[in-house]
Steps between C-alpha positions, in 0.01 A plus 500: 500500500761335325742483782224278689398292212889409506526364856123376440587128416770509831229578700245293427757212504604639880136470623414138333842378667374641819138374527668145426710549830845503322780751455467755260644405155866789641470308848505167353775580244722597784393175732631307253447087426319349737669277738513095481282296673659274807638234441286151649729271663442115500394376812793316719530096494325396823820336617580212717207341745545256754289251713620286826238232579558266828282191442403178691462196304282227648729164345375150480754261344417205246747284359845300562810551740823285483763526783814331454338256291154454683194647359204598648146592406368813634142622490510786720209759552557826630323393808735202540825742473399728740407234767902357425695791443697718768510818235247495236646837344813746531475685194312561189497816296472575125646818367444678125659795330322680240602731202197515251473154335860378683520319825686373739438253767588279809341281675624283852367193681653400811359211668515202795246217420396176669307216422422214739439136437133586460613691147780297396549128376780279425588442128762225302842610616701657227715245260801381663342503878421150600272392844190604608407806584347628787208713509515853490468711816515850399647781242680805568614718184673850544453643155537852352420634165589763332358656214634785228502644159327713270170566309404684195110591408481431144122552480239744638120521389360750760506360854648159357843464524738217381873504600768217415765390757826334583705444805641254728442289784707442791404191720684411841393182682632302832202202572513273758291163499496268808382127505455223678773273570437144361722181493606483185533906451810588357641803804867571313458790401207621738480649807337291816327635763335267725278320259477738222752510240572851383554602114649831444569636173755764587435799265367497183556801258349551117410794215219485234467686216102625489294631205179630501192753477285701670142653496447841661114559536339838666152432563465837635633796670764353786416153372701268272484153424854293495613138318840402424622169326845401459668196455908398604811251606485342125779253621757824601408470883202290530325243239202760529265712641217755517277711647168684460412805683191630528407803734230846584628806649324817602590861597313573869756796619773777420724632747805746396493375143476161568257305406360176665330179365374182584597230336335154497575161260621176425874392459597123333851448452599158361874353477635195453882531596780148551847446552712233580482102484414236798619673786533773426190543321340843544112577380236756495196425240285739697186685434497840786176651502223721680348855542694838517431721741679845487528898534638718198674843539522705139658802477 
């Protein structure tokens, strides 16, 4: 009897451990500590994204050209370039690289305008032409622009987003404005053909600084809301300019990780641009606007 009221305690001790489910109170000496729990790793950054959208934007044209000295009016509705021009567009794409709350972007307008007498008018020649002038017969500009720099969101309240931005703007321009030849009409330094008298103003070359901001807005699901503001030339390449951006776009397809968006807006891009004196006089105070048109690719 006293031999079992010895190992008594062990026992009972034994049995409780085993109706809990453990080890008894030998097995778990010899299991030792228990081991640590995993470790839970942070998830990864999401990395770099990147969307590639070809637009079409729908110009009209308000404001003043000056070719070798002569200046011209235009008024020119989309309608009225279109009707005038050989090439409306060659190429138009915007580009952005994203890292969480950095971006990157690019943007590139290529175009060939015209402008008939219908859109056009004669203005005062510049200072330092003399005669009269004769009236305008037609525009042609080549220009290109090209657009780059960086953004940075410094503001988020859930699907509101505000970023800041800076870049650069790259402008290329070769115009060509014919008139009518008149008595008095001073032909030095233009070209004649047949009754027209030919200004061409060679090519024309600048860079603006830009500042701005922008307003990232998903209404819902595969649909965001897009405005961007900046402001540029300050007297470094032009006198000044801006532009205002407004634009919709919406997810309607995937395919191999790619996703696909429309995108519909409104583009206004203002300049006013001049070099030289008399005749060599070179101008562009010109308001580009109209409606964007375009497909995105994310991925």
């Amino acid at each position: 009897m006293r031999y079992l009221s010895h190992w008594w305690p062990y026992g009972v001790l034994a049995s409780l451990s085993l109706l809990a489910g453990g080890p008894s109170p030998a097995f778990a000496a010899d299991l030792g500590p228990p081991p640590p729990a995993p470790a839970i790793e942070a998830p990864a950054p999401l990395g770099w994204t990147f969307r590639f959208t070809p637009y079409g934007w729908l110009t009209a044209m308000d404001g003043t050209q000056t070719v070798r000295g002569r200046s011209v009016k235009v008024d020119a509705s989309f309608i009225d370039i279109v009707e005038e021009s050989d090439t409306l567009v060659a190429l138009m794409g915007d580009f952005e690289a994203r890292n969480g709350p950095f971006a990157l972007y690019g943007d590139v307008v290529w175009s060939k305008v015209g402008a008939d007498r219908s859109a056009v008018r004669t203005r005062a020649p510049a200072p330092g032409i003399t005669g009269t002038v004769g009236s305008a017969l037609n525009l042609d500009i080549e220009m290109a622009i090209v657009e780059g720099g960086a953004t940075y969101e410094v503001a988020r309240s859930g699907p509101l987003a505000f970023d800041v931005l800076g870049g650069v703007r790259y402008w290329h321009q070769r115009a060509e404005l014919s008139l009518d030849v008149a008595g008095t009409f001073e032909t030095a330094d233009l070209v004649i053909a047949g009754a027209r008298a030919i200004a061409r103003s060679g090519s024309v070359d600048w860079l603006d600084p830009i500042i701005g901001a922008r307003m990232r807005y998903q209404v819902t699901s595969g649909h965001e809301l897009f405005l961007q503001g900046d402001i540029g030339g300050f007297g470094v390449g032009s006198d000044f300019s801006w532009q205002a951006i407004g634009a919709y776009s919406f997810d309607f397809g995937t395919y191999q990780s790619v996703t696909f968006s429309g995108v519909i807006g409104y583009r206004a891009l203002y300049v006013d641009y001049v070099q030289g004196e008399g005749r060599q006089r070179y101008e562009f105070d010109m308001l580009v606007h109209g409606p964007i048109v375009g497909i995105s690719a994310r991925f």
